[in-house]
C-alpha positions, -999 to +999 in steps of 0.1 A: +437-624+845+417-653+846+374-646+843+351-669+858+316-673+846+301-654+873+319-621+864+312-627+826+274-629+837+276-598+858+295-574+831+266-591+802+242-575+831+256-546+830+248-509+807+266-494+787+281-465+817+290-489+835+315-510+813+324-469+799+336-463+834+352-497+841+368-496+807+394-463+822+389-476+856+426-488+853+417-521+833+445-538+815+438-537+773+447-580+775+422-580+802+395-561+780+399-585+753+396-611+773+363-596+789+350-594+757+359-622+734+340-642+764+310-618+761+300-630+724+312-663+719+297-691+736+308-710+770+336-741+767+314-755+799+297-786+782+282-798+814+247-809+813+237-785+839+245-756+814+245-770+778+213-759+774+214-725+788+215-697+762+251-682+758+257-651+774+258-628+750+261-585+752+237-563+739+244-548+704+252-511+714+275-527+742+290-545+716+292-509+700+308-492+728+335-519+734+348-515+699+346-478+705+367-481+736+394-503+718+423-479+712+431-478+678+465-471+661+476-431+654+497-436+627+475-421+594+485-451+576+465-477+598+433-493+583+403-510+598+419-543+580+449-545+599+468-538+568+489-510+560+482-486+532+509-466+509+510-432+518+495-408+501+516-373+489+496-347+477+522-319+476+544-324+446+557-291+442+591-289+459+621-267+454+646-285+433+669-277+400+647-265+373+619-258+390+597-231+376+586-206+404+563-174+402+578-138+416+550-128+441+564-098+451+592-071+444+604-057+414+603-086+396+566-095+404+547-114+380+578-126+361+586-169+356+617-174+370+636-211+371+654-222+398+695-228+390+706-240+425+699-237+463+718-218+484+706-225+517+671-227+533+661-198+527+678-184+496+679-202+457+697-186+424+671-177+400+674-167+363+657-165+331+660-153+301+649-117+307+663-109+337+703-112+354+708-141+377+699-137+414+694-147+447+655-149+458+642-156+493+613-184+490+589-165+502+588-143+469+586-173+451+555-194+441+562-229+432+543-241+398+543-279+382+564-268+355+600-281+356+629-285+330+657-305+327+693-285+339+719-290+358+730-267+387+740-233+375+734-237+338+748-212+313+719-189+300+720-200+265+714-236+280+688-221+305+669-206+274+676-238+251+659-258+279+630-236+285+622-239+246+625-273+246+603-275+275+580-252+260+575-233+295+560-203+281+526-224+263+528-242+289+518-218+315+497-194+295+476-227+293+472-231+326+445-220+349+470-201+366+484-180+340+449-181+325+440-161+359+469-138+359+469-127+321+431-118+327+447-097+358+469-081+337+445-071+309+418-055+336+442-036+355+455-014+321+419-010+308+415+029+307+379+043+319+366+039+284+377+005+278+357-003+307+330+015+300+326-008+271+336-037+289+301-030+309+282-022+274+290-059+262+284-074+297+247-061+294+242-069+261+255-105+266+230-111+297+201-096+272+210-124+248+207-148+272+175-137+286+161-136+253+169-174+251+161-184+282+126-172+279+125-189+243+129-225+259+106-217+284+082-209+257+088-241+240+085-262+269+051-255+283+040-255+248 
């Protein structure tokens, strides 16, 4: 569609509602550009009756609203640029061979179990070196970022000679995870007296620190 210099005049003329309205009034996208590469670049006419006539150019927040109304690509990976960036994975936890999962519920809650193979997509084989080799829904099972190095359905001396070498066991405990939990599992068998001391050395820590609180204070406005 071909734009004379008449209708490039009347849309520069124009507010912003209006060229909102005509934008979704049915208007072509190659028309649109063509609409507005004329608004802001300068006329081709080099006739004398025009050459010195300032170019018609669109206000800045109609300039602002036309790039608004461009549709813009919904693929995540677009960029203002043009250029396609790498995706990004944040989830690197999946179920594989040799995974290291966490037992979030049953019997067997609490305990570091490694994945041996998958059964289906529901179901994996689970062992370690504590406990007999078993099926597990994933639901029971929280994925960590430990792994080891096995093969499907390992023997359980290899299981355990891979966990060792892996060092699985410092591994977690030095984690914020296991960090968490083993703090769990310490405050859930303190007895009444054990907490009642627990709540002694609470208040006698935040006296301390009281006490040298007020100490800078002191020295500063001294």
């Amino acid at each position: 569609m071909a734009w004379d210099q008449d209708m490039i005049n009347w849309a520069s003329d124009q507010p912003d509602e209006i060229l909102f309205g005509w934008r979704f009034a049915g208007t072509s996208q190659s028309s649109f550009d063509t609409l507005t590469t004329s608004l802001v670049s300068t006329p081709s006419d080099h006739n004398s009756k025009t050459e010195n006539l300032p170019s018609p150019t669109i206000p800045f927040a109609s300039q602002t609203l036309i790039q608004s109304l461009r549709p813009q690509p919904s693929s995540r990976f677009y960029c203002p640029s043009g250029q396609l960036r790498s995706p990004i994975m944040p989830f690197k936890r999946y179920v594989e061979v040799g995974r290291v999962a966490l037992v979030n519920y049953g019997k067997d809650y609490g305990n570091l179990v490694v994945i041996v193979d998958v059964i289906d997509q529901n179901r994996a084989l689970v062992d370690s070196p504590d406990m007999v080799r078993t099926q597990m829904n994933f639901k029971r099972l929280s994925l960590t970022d430990i792994t080891i190095d096995i093969k499907r359905v390992p023997k359980k001396k290899t299981l355990i000679a891979a966990m060792e070498a892996a060092d699985v066991k410092n591994k977690w405990e030095n984690s914020s995870w296991g960090r968490k939990l083993i703090v769990q599992k310490r405050r859930a068998s303190l007895n009444d007296f054990d907490r009642f001391k627990l709540m002694l050395a609470k208040i006698k820590r935040a006296g301390a620190v009281r006490q040298e609180l007020a100490k800078l204070k002191k020295q500063s406005a001294a």
